[in-house]
C-alpha positions in Angstrom: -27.4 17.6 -24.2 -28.7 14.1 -25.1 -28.7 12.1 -22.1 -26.6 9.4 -23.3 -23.9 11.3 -24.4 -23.7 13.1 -20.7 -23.5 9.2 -19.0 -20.7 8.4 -21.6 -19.0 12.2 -20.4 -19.5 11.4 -16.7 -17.8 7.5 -17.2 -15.0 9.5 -19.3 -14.2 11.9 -16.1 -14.6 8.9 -13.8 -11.9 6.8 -15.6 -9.8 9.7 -16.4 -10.0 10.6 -12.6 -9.3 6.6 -11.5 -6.1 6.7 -13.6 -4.7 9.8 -11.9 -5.3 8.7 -8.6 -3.9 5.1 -9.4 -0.7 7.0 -10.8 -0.3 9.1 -7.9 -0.4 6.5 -5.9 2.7 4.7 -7.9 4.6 7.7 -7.3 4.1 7.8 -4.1 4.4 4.0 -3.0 7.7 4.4 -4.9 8.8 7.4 -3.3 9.6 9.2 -6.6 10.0 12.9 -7.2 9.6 13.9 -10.1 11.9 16.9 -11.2 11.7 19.2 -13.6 15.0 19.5 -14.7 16.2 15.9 -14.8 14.7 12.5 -14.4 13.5 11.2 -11.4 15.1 10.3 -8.9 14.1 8.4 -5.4 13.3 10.0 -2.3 14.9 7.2 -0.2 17.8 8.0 2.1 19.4 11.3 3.3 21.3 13.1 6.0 22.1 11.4 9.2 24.5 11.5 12.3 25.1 8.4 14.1 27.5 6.6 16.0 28.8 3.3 14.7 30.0 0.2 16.5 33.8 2.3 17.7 31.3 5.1 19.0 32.5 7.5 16.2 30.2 9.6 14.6 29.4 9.1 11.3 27.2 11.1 8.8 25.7 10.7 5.5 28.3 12.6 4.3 31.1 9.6 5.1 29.5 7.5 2.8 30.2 9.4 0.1 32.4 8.4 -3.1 31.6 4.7 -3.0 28.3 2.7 -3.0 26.6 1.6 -0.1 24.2 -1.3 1.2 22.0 -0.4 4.1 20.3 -3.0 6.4 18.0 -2.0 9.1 17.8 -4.1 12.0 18.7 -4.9 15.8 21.2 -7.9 17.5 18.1 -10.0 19.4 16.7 -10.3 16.4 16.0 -14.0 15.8 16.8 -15.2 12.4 16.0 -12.0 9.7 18.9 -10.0 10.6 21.5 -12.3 11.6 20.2 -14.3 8.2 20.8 -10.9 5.9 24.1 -9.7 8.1 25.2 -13.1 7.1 24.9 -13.3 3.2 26.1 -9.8 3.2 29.1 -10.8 4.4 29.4 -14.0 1.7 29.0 -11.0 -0.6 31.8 -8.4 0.6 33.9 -11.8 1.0 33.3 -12.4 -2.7 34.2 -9.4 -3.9 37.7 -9.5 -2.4 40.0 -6.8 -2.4 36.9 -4.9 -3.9 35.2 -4.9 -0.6 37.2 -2.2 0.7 35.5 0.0 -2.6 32.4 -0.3 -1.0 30.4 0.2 2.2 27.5 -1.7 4.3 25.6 -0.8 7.2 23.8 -2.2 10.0 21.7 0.6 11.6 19.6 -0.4 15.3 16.0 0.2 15.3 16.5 -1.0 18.8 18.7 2.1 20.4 17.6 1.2 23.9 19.6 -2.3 23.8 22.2 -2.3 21.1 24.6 0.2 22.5 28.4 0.6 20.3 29.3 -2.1 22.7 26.7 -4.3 21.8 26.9 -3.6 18.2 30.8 -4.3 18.4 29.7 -7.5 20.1 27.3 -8.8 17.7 29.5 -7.8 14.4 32.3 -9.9 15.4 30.3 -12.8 14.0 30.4 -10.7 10.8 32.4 -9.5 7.1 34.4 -6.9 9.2 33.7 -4.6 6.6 30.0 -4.1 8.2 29.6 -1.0 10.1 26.8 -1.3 12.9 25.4 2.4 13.8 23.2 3.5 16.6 22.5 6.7 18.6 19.2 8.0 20.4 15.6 7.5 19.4 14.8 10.6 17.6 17.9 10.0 15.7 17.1 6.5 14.6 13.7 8.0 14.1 14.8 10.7 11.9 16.9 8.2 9.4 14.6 5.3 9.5 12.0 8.1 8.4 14.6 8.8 5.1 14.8 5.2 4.4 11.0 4.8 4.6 11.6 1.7 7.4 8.6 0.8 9.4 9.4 -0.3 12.9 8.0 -0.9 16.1 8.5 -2.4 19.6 6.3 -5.6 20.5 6.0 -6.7 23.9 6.8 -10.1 25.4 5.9 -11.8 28.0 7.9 -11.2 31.3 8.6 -7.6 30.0 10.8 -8.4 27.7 10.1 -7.5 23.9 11.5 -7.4 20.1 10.9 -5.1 17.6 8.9 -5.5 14.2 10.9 -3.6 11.4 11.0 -3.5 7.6 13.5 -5.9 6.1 14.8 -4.7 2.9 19.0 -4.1 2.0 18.9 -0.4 0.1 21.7 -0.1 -2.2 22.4 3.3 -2.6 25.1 5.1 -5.0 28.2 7.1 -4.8 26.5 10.1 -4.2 24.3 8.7 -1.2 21.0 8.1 -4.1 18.6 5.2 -3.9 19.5 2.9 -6.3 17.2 0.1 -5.8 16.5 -2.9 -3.1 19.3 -5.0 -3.0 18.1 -8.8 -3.4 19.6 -11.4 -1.2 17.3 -13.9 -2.5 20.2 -15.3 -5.6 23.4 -16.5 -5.6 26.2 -14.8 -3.7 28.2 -14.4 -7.4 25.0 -13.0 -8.7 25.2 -10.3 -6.0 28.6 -9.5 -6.1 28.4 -9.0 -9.8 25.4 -6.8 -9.5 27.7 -4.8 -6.6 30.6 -4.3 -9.0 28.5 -2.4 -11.8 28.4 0.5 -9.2 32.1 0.4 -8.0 
């Protein structure tokens, strides 16, 4: 085979190889499954048994029949979370009587601090339709793992420490599916509309 022609073969199966890495790697940093019998659909979320700020258990399976916006986080958190808890709560105040058609959560990446009481505590300050859920380590584990959330402790000085932890709201559907990340970065009437397309 003439030389040339095996160099343009070999730079062929090189950028045909290149593409079919780069698109695995889409579907992966996208967390997509791709299913045979439908389209695709995320792999964000799933089952989980917590306890929320009145220490009742609660399950993936409550959440079903209206949407949902979850928000990971922890209360000595300096400005992200109480930031995000707060234009949540200009949205669930904007959609009014609608709020009660929908759901948002506050789950601790911080179990060892923000006990129910704690939670309780910190939500006051909060839309009272926010739900703040805890429970032990392997359990936070377990559904920060389904949500694809990054976190980690970081020590301070005198012992003390805070935590590092993805910052995204996940706005998930009726059925408990990924929907998309919710953007807080727009006007509170912006939101709420976006919010009453799933109701």
């Amino acid at each position: 085979m003439n030389p040339r022609h095996v160099r343009l073969m070999l730079v062929l199966g090189a950028f045909l190889a290149g593409v079919v890495l780069c698109l695995s790697v889409v579907v992966l940093v996208r967390g997509l499954i791709l299913r045979p019998d439908g389209p695709s659909v995320a792999a964000i979320g799933g089952p989980f048994q917590l306890v929320n700020q009145d220490e009742h258990a609660v399950t993936d399976q409550d959440m079903r029949g209206k949407p949902f916006l979850v928000f990971f986080g922890f209360t000595h958190c300096p400005e992200i979370c109480p930031t995000a808890l707060f234009e949540m709560s200009q949205i669930l105040r904007g959609l009014g009587p609608d709020a009660d058609r929908v759901r948002a959560l506050f789950i601790t990446v911080d179990p060892e601090r923000d006990t129910p009481k704690v939670l309780k505590d910190y939500l006051s300050n909060f839309d009272p339709h926010l739900s703040g859920l805890t429970g032990d380590p392997e359990s936070i584990a377990a559904v920060a793992k389904g949500y694809r959330v990054i976190y980690r402790k970081v020590p301070l000085e005198h012992g003390d420490y805070t935590m590092d932890h993805t910052a995204l709201v996940y706005l998930m559907d009726k059925q408990g599916r990924f929907v998309s990340p919710f953007s807080l970065k727009r006007t509170t009437e912006a939101s709420v509309a976006e919010l009453r397309k799933h109701l």
